[in-house]
C-alpha positions as CSV (number, residue, x, y, z in Angstrom):
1,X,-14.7,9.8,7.9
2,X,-14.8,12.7,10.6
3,X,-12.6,13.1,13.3
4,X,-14.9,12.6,15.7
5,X,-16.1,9.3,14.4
6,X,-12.0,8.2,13.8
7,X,-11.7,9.1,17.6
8,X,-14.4,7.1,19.0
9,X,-13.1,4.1,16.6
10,X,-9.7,4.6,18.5
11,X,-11.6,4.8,22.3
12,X,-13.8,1.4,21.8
13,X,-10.7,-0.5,19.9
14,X,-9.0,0.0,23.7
15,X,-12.0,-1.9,24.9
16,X,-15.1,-1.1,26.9
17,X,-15.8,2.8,27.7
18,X,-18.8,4.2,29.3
19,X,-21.0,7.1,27.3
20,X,-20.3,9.7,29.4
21,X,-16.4,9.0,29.4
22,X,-16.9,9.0,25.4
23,X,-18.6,12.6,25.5
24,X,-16.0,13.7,27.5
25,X,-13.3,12.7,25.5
26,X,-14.2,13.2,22.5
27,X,-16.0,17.0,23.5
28,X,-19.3,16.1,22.2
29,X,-22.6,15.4,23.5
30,X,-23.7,12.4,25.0
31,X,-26.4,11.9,22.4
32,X,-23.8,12.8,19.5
33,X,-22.0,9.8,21.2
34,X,-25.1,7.9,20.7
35,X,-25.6,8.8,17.0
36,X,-21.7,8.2,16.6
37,X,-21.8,4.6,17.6
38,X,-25.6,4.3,15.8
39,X,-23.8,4.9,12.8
40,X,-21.3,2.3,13.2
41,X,-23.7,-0.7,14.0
42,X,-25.3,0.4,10.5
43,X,-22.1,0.2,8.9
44,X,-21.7,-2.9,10.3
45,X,-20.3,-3.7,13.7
46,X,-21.4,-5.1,16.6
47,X,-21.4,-3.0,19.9
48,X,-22.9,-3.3,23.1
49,X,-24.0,-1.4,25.4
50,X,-23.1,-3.1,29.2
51,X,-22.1,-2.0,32.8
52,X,-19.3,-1.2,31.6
53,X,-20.0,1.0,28.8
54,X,-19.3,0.3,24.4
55,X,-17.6,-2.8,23.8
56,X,-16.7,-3.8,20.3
57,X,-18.4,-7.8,19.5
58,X,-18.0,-7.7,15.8
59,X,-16.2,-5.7,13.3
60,X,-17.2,-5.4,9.6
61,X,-15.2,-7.6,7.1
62,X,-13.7,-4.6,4.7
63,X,-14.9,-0.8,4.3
64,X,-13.7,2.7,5.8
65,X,-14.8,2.1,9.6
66,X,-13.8,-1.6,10.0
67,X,-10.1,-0.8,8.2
68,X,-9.7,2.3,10.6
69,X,-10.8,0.1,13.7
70,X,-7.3,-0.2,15.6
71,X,-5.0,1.2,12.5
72,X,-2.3,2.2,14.3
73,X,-1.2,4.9,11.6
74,X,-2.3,8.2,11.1
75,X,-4.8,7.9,8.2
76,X,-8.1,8.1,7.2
77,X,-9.9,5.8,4.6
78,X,-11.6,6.3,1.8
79,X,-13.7,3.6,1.0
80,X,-15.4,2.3,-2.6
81,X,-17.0,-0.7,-3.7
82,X,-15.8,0.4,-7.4
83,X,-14.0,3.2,-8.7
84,X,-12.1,4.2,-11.7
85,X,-8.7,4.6,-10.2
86,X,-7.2,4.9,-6.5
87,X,-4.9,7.0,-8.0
88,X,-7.4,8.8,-10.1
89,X,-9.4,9.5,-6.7
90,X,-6.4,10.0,-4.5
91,X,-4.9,13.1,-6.8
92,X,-8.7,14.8,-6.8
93,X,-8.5,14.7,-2.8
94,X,-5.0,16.3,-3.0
95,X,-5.5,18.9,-4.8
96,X,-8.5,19.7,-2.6
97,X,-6.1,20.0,0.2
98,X,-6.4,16.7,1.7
99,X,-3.4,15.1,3.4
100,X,-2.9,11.3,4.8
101,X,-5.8,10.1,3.1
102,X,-6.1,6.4,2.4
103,X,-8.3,5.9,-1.0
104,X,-9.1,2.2,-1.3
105,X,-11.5,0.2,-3.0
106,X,-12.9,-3.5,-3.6
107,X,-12.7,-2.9,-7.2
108,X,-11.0,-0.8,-9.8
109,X,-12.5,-0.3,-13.5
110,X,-9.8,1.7,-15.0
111,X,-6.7,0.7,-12.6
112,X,-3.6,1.9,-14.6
113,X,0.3,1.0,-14.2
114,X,3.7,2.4,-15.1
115,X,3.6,4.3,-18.5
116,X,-0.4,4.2,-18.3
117,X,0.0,0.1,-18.9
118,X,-3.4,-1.5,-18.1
119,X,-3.7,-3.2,-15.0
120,X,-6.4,-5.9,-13.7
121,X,-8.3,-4.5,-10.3
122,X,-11.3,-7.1,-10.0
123,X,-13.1,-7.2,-7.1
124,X,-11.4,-8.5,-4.0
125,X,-8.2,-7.2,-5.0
126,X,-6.3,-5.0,-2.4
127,X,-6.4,-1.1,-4.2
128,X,-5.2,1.6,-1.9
129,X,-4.0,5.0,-2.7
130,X,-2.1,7.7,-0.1
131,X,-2.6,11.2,0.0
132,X,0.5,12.5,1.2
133,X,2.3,15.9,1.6
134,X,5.9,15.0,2.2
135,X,8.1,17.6,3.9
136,X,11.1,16.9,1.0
137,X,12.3,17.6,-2.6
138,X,11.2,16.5,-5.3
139,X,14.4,14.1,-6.0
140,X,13.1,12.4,-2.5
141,X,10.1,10.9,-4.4
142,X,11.4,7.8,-5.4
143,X,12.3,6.5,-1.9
144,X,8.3,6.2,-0.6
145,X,8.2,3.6,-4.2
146,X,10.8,2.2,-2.3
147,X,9.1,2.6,1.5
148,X,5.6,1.3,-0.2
149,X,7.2,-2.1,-1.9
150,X,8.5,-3.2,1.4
151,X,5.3,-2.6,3.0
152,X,3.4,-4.3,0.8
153,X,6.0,-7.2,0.6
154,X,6.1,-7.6,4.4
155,X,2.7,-7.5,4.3
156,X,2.5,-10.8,1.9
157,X,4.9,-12.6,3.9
158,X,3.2,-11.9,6.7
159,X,-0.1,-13.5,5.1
160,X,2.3,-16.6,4.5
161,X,3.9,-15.9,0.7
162,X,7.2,-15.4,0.1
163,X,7.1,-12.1,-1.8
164,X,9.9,-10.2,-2.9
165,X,10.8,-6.8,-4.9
166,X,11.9,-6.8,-8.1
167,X,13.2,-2.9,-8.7
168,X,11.4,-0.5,-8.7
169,X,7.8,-1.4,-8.5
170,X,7.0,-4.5,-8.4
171,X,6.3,-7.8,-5.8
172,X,7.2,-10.7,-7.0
173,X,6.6,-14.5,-5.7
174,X,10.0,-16.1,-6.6
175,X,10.1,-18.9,-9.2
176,X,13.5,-20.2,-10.7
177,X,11.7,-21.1,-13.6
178,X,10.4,-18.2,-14.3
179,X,12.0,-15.7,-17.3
180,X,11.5,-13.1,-15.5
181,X,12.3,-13.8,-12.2
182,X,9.0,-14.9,-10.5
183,X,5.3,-14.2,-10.4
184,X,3.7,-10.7,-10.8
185,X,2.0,-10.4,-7.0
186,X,1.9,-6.4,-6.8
187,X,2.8,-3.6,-7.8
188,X,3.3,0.3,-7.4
189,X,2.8,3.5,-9.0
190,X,3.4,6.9,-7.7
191,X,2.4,10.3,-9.0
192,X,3.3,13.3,-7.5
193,X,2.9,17.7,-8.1
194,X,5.9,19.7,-6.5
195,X,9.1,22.0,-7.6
196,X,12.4,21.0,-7.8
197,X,13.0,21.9,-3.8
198,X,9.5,20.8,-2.6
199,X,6.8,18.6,-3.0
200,X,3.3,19.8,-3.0
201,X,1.5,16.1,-3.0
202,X,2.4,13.2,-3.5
203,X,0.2,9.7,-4.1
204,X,1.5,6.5,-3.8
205,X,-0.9,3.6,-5.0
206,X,-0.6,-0.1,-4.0
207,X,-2.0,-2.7,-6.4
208,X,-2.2,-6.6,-4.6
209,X,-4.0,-9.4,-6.2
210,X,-5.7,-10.9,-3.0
211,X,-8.4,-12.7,-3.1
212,X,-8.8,-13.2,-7.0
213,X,-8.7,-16.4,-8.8
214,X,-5.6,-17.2,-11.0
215,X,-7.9,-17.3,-14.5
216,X,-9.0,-13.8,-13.7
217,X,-5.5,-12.7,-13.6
218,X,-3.2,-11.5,-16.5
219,X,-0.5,-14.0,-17.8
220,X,2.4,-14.0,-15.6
221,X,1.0,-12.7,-12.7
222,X,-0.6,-14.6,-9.1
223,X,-2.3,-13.6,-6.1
224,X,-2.7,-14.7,-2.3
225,X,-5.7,-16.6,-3.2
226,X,-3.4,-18.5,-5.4
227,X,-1.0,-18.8,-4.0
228,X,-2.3,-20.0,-0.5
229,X,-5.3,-21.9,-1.5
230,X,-7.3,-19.3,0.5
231,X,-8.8,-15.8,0.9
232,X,-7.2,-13.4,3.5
233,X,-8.1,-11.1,5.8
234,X,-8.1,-7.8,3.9
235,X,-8.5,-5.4,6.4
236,X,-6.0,-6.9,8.4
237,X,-3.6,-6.9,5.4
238,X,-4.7,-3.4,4.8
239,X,-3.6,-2.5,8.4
240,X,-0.7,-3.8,8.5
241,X,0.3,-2.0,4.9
242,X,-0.3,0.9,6.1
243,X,1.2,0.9,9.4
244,X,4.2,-0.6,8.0
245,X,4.4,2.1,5.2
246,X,4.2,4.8,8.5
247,X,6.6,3.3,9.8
248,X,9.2,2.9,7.2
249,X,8.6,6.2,5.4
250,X,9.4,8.1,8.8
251,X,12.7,7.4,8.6
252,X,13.8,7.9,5.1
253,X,18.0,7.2,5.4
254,X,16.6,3.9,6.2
255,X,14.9,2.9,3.5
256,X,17.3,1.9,1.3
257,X,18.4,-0.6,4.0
258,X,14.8,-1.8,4.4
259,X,14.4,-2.6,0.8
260,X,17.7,-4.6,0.5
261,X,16.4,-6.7,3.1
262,X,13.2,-7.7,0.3
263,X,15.3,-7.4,-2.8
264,X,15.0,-10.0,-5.4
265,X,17.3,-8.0,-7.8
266,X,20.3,-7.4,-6.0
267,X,23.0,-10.2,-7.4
268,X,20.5,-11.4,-10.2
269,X,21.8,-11.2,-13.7
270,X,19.4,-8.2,-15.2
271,X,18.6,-6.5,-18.1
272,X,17.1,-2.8,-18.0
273,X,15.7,-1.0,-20.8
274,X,16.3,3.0,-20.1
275,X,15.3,5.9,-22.0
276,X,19.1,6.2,-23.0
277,X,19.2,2.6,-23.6
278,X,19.4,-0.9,-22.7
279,X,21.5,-1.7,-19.8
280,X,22.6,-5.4,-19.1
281,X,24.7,-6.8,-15.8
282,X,24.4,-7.6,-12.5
283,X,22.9,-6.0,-10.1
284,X,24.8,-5.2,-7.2
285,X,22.8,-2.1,-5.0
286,X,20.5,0.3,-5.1
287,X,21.2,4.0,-4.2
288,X,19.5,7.1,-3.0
289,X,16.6,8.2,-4.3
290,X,16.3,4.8,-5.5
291,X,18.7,4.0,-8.7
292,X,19.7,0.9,-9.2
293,X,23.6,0.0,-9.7
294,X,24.5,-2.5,-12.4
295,X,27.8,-3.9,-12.8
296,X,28.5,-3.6,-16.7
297,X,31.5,-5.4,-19.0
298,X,32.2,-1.6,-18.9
299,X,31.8,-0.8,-15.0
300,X,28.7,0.4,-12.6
301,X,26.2,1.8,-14.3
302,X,23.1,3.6,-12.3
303,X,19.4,3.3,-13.5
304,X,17.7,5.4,-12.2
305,X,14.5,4.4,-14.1
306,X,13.7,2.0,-16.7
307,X,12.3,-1.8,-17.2
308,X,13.9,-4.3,-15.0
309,X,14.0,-8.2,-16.4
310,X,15.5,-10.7,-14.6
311,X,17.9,-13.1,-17.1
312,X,18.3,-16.6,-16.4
313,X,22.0,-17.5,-15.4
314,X,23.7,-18.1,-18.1
């Protein structure tokens, strides 16, 4: 989407504006204006023209114009109705240049997890990959995994589940009965390019079962659908994602704190398979970039990646 199209989304979502106030502002033409907001109706929204200029009556359910209508964050949206991968997508535009870029998609056909694990993207899931270009290390990575699952989990909660994090990666709807600690909701996977002391891009996709039926869905894992008994809104949920991710990200020494808040593994009982080994205790915190601290028979132990299950009290 062009600037010019992103700013005249901005102007009408602040309500009715004449033409020639558009023009002005945005340093086009009046008849640029015209073909601006041309566009738009064929995309899908409804806007009138009145006495007192462009006023929004209708806004598409889910593509790139209707999910930058009102985002109060600063990305632009990629839209698809299918594509490979977010990800996939999301690392060609970065290493084109692009920056704050927001890749999603109504469907995935080769969505991928942690270790390159197949994961489920049917149509009317939530897919979104970021383009970003972080002003940090490379150690630093970790904490927007962190920044993205509190986003997406306040997000959920927001639409009316009661979604947690299990560390690192993934949302979680809570079920005591449940080996592993609950319901599969969403989850995260980051890829980045950098040095030790910078990173050059970085891509942070979010995967959310929305509106998908239970039976389409792996063993172990739920969506909103399910777990609501109805669709939501998904460019709303996709707004407030994002904005929430902004938000959190910005401030980076607080993300730890923000996470804690979500945390499902913090005092559960918790096995963790590392590279060095499997790791079993309770965890207790989690610690910049993003380790996780597990009280051992031998003492605190920090993860700072692995498999995370959940035990059942003994």
């Amino acid at each position: 989407m062009t600037d010019t199209r992103r700013a005249l989304l901005d102007a009408l979502a602040a309500g009715p504006v004449a033409g020639p106030s558009l023009a002005d502002r945005l340093g086009v033409s009046r008849a640029a204006v015209w073909k601006q907001v041309d566009a738009l109706r064929e995309a899908g929204f409804g806007i009138d023209s009145g006495p007192d200029g462009y006023v929004v009556t209708d806004v598409p359910a889910y593509n790139a114009p209707a999910v930058e209508f009102g985002l109060d964050a600063p990305y632009t949206v990629e839209y698809h109705g299918s594509v490979g991968s977010t990800n996939d997508r999301a690392r060609e535009l970065a290493g084109d240049g692009a920056e704050n870029v927001a890749v999603v998609a109504d469907e995935q056909t080769g969505g991928r997890g942690r270790l390159r694990r197949a994961w489920s993207a049917p149509a009317g899931g939530v897919w979104v990959s970021l383009v970003l270009r972080p002003d940090c290390p490379a150690a630093h990575a970790p904490l927007y995994t962190l920044a993205a699952a509190v986003a997406t989990t306040r997000a959920c909660r927001e639409a009316g589940v009661d979604a947690s994090i299990k560390w690192p990666n993934d949302v979680l709807i809570s079920d005591a009965d449940e080996d592993r600690g609950g319901r599969k909701l969403a989850g995260i996977l980051t890829e980045m390019e950098g040095e030790a002391d910078r990173v050059s891009w970085l891509v942070v996709g979010v995967g959310v079962n929305a509106n998908i039926d239970a039976d389409a869905l792996p063993e172990g894992a739920t969506s909103l659908r399910a777990e609501l008994g109805r669709d939501v809104d998904r460019r709303a949920f996709v707004q407030r994602l994002l904005e929430t991710f902004h938000e959190v990200s910005a401030d980076r020494e607080r993300v730890l704190d923000a996470w804690r808040e979500h945390a499902a593994t913090l005092g559960q009982r918790v096995r963790v398979d590392t590279p060095g080994g499997v790791v079993e205790g309770t965890a207790v915190d989690v610690r910049s970039p993003g380790a996780l601290v597990v009280d051992t028979d031998d003492g605190e132990v920090v993860v700072h990646a692995g498999d995370c299950e959940h035990l059942r009290p003994a």
